[in-house]
C-alpha positions in Angstrom: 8.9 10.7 -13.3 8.0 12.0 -9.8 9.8 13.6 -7.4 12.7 12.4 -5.3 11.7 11.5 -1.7 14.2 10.1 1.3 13.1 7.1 3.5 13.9 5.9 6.7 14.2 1.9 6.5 13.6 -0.5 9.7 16.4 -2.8 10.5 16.0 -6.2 12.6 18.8 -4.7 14.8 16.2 -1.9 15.5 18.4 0.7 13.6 17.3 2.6 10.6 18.7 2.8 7.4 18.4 6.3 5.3 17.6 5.9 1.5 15.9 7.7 -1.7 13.1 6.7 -3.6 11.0 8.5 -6.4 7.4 9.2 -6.2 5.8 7.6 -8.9 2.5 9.0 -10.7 -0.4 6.1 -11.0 -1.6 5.9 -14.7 -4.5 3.8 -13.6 -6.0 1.8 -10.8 -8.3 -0.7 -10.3 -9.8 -1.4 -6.8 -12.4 -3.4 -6.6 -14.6 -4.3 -2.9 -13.5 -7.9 -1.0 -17.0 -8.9 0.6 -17.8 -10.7 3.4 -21.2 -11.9 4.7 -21.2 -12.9 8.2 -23.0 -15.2 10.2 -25.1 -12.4 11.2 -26.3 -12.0 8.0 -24.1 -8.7 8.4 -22.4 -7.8 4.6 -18.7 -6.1 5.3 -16.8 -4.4 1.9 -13.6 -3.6 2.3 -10.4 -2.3 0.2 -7.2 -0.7 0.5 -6.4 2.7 -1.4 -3.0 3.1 -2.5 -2.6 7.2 -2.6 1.2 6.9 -3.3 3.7 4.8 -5.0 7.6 5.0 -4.1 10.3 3.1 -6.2 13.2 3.2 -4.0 16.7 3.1 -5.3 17.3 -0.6 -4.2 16.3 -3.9 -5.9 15.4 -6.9 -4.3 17.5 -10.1 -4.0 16.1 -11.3 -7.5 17.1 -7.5 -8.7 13.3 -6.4 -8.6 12.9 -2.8 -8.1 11.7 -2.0 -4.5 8.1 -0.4 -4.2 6.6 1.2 -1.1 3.0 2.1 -1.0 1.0 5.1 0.9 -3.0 3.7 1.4 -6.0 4.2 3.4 -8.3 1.5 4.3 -11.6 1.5 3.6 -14.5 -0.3 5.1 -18.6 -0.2 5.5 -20.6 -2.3 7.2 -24.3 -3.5 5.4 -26.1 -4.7 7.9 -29.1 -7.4 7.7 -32.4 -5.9 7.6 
């Protein structure tokens, strides 16, 4: 397992509350391109790059573990020719 890691989390009070979390490593990833032609004839690829995981020591209402995720987007524009 990764290493430990502390997280501020956003309240709907506007307070934060402070917990731990540990980095996890990515075995394998799969991110393929969304496309989108425009009416211009314009072809957009876009996807989102996770670069880190977090499994914070909380679990959700059902008792799922709680992820958070570190990514970059990435876009490029083809135009029409």
């Amino acid at each position: 397992m990764g290493d430990k890691v502390k997280f501020l989390l956003p309240e709907t009070n506007g307070q934060s509350t402070e917990t731990t979390g540990e980095s996890m490593e990515i075995i394998e990833a799969k991110e393929p391109w969304a496309e989108y032609i425009l009416e211009d004839g314009a072809k957009i690829r876009a996807k989102q790059v996770v670069m880190k995981i977090v499994k914070l020591n909380q679990k959700n209402p059902d008792g799922t573990p709680v992820y958070i995720l570190q990514g970059h987007p990435m876009m490029f524009v083809i135009p029409k020719l």
